[in-house]
ROGU-138747 format. One line per field, with one value per residue: residue number from 1; x, y, z of N, C-alpha, C in turn. Coordinates in pm, whole numbers. Each point is the difference from the previous one (the first is absolute). Layout:
# residues N
num c(NUM/...);
n_east c(X/...);
n_north c(Y/...);
n_up c(Z/...);
ca_east c(X/...);
ca_north c(Y/...);
ca_up c(Z/...);
c_east c(X/...);
c_north c(Y/...);
c_up c(Z/...);
***
This chain:
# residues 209
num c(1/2/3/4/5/6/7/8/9/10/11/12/13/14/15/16/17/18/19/20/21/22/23/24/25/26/27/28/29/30/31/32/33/34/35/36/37/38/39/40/41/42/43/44/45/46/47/48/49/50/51/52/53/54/55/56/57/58/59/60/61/62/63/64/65/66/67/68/69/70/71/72/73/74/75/76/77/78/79/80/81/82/83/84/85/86/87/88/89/90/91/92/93/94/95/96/97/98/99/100/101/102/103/104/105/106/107/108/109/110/111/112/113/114/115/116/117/118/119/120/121/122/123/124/125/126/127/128/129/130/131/132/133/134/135/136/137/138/139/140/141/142/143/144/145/146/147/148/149/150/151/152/153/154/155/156/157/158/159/160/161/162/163/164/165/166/167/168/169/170/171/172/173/174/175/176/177/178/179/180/181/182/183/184/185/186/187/188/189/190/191/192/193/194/195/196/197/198/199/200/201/202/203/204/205/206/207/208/209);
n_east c(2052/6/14/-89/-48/81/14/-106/-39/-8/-65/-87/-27/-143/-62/-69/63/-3/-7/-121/-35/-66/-27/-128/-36/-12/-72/-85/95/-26/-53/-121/-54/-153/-36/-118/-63/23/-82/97/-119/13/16/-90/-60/-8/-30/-89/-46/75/-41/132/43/-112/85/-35/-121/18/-154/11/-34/-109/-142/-49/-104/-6/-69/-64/-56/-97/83/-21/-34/-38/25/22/-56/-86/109/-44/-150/19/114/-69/-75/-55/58/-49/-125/7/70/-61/-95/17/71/-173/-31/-1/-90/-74/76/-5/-90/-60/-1/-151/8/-33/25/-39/-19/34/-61/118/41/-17/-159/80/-65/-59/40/-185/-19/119/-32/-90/64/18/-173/-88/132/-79/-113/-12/76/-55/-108/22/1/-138/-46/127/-42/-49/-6/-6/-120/49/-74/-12/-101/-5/-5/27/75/-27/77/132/-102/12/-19/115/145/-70/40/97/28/-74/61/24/99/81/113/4/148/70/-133/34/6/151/-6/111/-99/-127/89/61/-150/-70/83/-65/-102/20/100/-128/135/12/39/-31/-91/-21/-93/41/-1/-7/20/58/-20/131/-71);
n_north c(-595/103/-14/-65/83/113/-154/17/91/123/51/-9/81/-77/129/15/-83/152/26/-134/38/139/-110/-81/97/54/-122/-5/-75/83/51/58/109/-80/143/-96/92/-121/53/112/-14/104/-38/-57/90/59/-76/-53/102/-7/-85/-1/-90/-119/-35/97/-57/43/-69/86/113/11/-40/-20/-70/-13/-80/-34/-80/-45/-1/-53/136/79/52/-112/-13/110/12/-116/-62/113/-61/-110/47/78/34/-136/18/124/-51/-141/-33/93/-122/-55/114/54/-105/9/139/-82/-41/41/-64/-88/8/-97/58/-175/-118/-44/120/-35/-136/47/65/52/-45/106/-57/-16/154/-32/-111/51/65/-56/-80/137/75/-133/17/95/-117/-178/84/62/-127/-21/123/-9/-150/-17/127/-107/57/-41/-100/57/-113/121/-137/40/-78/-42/120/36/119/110/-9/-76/130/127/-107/-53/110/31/-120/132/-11/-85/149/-107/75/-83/-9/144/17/-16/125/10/-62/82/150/-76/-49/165/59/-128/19/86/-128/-91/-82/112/-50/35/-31/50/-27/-118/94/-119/111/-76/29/36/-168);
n_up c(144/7/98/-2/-51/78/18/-70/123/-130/147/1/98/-16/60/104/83/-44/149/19/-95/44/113/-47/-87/121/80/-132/-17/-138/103/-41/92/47/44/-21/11/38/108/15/-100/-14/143/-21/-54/112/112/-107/0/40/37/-70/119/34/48/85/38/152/-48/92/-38/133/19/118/-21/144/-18/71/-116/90/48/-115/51/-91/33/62/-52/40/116/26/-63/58/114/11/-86/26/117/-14/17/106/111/-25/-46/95/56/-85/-14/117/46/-97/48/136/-49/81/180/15/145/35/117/14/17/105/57/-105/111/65/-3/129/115/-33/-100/-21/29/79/67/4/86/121/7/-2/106/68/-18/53/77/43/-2/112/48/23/45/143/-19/-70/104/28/95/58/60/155/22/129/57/66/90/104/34/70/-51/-35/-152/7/56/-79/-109/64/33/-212/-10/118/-118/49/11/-38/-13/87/-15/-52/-130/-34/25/53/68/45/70/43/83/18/61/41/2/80/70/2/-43/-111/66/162/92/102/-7/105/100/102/21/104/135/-46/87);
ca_east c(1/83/152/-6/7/91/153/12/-118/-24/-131/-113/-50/-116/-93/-29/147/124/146/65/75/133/106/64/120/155/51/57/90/-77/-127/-87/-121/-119/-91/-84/-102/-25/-167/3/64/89/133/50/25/122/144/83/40/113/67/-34/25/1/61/-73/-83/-26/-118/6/-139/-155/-48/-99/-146/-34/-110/-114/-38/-148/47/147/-54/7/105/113/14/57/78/71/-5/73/107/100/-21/-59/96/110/-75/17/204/82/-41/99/131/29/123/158/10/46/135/108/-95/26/-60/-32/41/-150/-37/-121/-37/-74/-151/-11/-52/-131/-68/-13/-111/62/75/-50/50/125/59/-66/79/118/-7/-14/116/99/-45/123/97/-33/-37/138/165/-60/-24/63/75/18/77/130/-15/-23/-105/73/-91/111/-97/39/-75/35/130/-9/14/-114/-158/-57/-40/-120/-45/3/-75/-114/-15/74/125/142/68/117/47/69/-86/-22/60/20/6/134/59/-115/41/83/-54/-25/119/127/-123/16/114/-57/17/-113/-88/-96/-57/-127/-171/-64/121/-64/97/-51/121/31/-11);
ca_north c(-23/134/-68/-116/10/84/-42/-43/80/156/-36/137/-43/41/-4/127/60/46/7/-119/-41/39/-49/-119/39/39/-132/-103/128/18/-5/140/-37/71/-33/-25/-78/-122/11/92/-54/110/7/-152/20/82/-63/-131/73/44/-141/-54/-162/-63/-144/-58/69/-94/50/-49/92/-96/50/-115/45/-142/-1/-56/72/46/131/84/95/15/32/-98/-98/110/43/-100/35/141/20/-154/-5/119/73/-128/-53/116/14/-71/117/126/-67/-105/33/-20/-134/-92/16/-23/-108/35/-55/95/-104/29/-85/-22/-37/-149/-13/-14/-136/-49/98/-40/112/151/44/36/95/-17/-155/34/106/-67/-72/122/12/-146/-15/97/-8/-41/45/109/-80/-54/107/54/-103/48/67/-50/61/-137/25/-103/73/-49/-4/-27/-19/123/79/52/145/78/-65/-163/24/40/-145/-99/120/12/-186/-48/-40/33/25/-81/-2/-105/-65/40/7/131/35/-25/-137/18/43/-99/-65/87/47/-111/11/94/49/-103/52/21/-101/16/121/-56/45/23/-44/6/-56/-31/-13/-175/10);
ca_up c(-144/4/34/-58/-126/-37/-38/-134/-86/53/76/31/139/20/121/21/47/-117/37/-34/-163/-24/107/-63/-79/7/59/-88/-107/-70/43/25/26/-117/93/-29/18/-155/-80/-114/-105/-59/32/-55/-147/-27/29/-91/-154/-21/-13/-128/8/167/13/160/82/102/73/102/102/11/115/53/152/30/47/-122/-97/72/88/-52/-69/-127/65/56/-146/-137/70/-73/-155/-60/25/-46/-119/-143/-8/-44/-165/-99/-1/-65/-153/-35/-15/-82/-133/79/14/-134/2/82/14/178/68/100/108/89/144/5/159/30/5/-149/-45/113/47/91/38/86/-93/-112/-51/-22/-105/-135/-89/-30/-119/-94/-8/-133/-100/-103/0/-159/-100/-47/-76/-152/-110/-13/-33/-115/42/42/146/74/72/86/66/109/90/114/101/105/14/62/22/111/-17/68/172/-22/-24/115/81/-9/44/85/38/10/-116/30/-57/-45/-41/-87/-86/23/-111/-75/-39/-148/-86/-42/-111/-151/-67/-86/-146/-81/-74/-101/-157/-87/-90/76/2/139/6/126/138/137/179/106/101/99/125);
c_east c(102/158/45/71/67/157/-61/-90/11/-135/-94/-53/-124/-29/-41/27/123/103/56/42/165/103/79/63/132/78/34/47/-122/-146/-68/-97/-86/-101/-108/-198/-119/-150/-41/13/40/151/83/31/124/137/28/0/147/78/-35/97/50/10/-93/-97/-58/-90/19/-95/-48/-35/-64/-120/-1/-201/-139/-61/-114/95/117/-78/62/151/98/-14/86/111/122/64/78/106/52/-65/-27/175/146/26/17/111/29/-57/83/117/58/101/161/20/-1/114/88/-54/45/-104/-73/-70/-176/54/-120/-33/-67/-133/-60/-54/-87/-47/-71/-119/62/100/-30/63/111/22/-139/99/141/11/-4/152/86/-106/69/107/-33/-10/144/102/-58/7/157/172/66/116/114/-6/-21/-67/69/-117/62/-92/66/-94/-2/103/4/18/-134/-115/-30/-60/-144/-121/-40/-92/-139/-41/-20/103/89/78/148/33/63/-56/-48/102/61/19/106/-11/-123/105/119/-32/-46/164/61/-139/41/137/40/76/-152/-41/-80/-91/-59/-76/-61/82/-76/95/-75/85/4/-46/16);
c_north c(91/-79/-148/76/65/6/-1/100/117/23/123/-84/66/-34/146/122/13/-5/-144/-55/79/-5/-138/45/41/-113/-35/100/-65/-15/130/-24/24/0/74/-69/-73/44/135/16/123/3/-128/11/126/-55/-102/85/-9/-167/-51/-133/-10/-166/-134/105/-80/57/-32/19/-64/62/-133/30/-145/5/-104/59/94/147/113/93/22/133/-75/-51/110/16/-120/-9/126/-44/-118/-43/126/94/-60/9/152/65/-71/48/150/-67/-67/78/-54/-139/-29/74/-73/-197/-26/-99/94/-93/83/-67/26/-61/-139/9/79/-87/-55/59/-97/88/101/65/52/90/-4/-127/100/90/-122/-90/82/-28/-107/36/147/-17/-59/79/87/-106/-47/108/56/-70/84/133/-49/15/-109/63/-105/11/-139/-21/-29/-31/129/31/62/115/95/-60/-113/14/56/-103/-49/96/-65/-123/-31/-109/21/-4/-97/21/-106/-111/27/9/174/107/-6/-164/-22/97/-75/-81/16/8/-147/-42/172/2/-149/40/-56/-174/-109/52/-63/69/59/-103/-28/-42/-19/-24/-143/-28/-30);
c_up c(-66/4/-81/-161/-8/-62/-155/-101/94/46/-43/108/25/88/44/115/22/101/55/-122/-10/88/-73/-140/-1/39/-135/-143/-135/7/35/40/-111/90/-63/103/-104/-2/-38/-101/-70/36/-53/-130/-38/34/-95/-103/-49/1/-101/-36/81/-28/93/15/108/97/186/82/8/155/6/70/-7/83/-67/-55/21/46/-107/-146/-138/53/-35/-168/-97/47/-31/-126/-74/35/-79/-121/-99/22/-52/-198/-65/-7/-120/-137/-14/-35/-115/-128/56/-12/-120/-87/-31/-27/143/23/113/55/87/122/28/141/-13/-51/-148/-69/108/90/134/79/102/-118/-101/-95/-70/-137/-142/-89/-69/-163/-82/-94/-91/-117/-109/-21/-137/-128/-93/-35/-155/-96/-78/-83/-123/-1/54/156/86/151/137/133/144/120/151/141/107/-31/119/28/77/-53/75/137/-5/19/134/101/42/14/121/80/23/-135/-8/-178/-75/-49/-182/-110/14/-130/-103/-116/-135/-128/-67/-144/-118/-64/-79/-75/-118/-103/-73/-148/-96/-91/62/85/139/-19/103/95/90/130/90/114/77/53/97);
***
């Protein structure tokens, strides 16, 4: 996503290790790291203190538990729930002065299992709908700001979560079978750079087949 956007936009690069951000910054000319852990919420508040307009904000984080529901402890829900929604929803509130700045977009990757809660997925597709439903709420509340809302659902991809994924399925990790990442960040970057007198709501990819 990072690269996708760098021909057109100066980066803050979130995540929470600092000496991979600050490898891909030096790769891309106007880009810093911000390294940040998103469910601290003090550190979260110190690191947006100081941003005062943001153009883009591009939720990427997420964790997964795969399991049934009979087997998946209050653990695995809160653990979810904190990474792909409450730490989503309290980045993006420290942000909103920056975003209605800039009347900025802020982009949710969301997931297949956004729109259909398959079994063994419980945990996960709950946070996911959690995730469109703020998305909703935040493009309704925030219209008026001018903040446009881009909630991004993709199919499989192919990165360590999927391999994690397939592990715990016991399957095979066939890449070429999956949507890659270059080609989802592709797809945010030509919604994000949508001229202003439209808008996508909500994106769903899916890989060839």
């Amino acid at each position: 996503m990072a690269r996708a956007l760098a021909s057109t936009h100066d980066l803050l690069l979130g995540g929470r290790d600092r000496q991979a951000l600050a490898e891909l910054a030096e790769e891309l000319p106007g880009a810093r790291p911000w390294a940040v852990e998103l469910t601290d919420e003090h550190a979260l508040a110190t690191a947006a203190a100081d941003i005062e307009r943001l153009d883009v904000l591009v939720h990427s984080a997420g964790v997964v538990e795969l399991g049934p529901i009979a087997e998946t402890p209050a653990a695995s829900w809160r653990r979810v729930m904190e990474v792909n929604l409450v730490a989503v929803a309290e980045s993006t509130r420290l942000l909103l002065p920056a975003l209605r700045a800039a009347q900025g977009k802020v982009v949710l990757i969301n997931s297949g299992a956004g729109l259909r809660a398959n079994p063994q997925w419980g945990a996960y597709a709950a946070s996911k709908f959690a995730l469109r439903a703020f998305g909703d709420a935040l493009r309704a509340e925030e219209a008026e700001n001018g903040v446009r809302v881009i909630s991004v659902h993709p199919g499989r991809v192919a990165t360590d979560m999927q391999r994690a994924v397939r592990a715990t399925e016991g399957g095979d990790f066939q890449p070429e079978k999956y949507l890659r990442p270059e080609t989802v960040a592709e797809a945010v970057a030509a919604a994000v750079r949508l001229p202003d007198d439209g808008q996508i709501t909500e994106l769903v990819l899916r890989p060839n087949p």
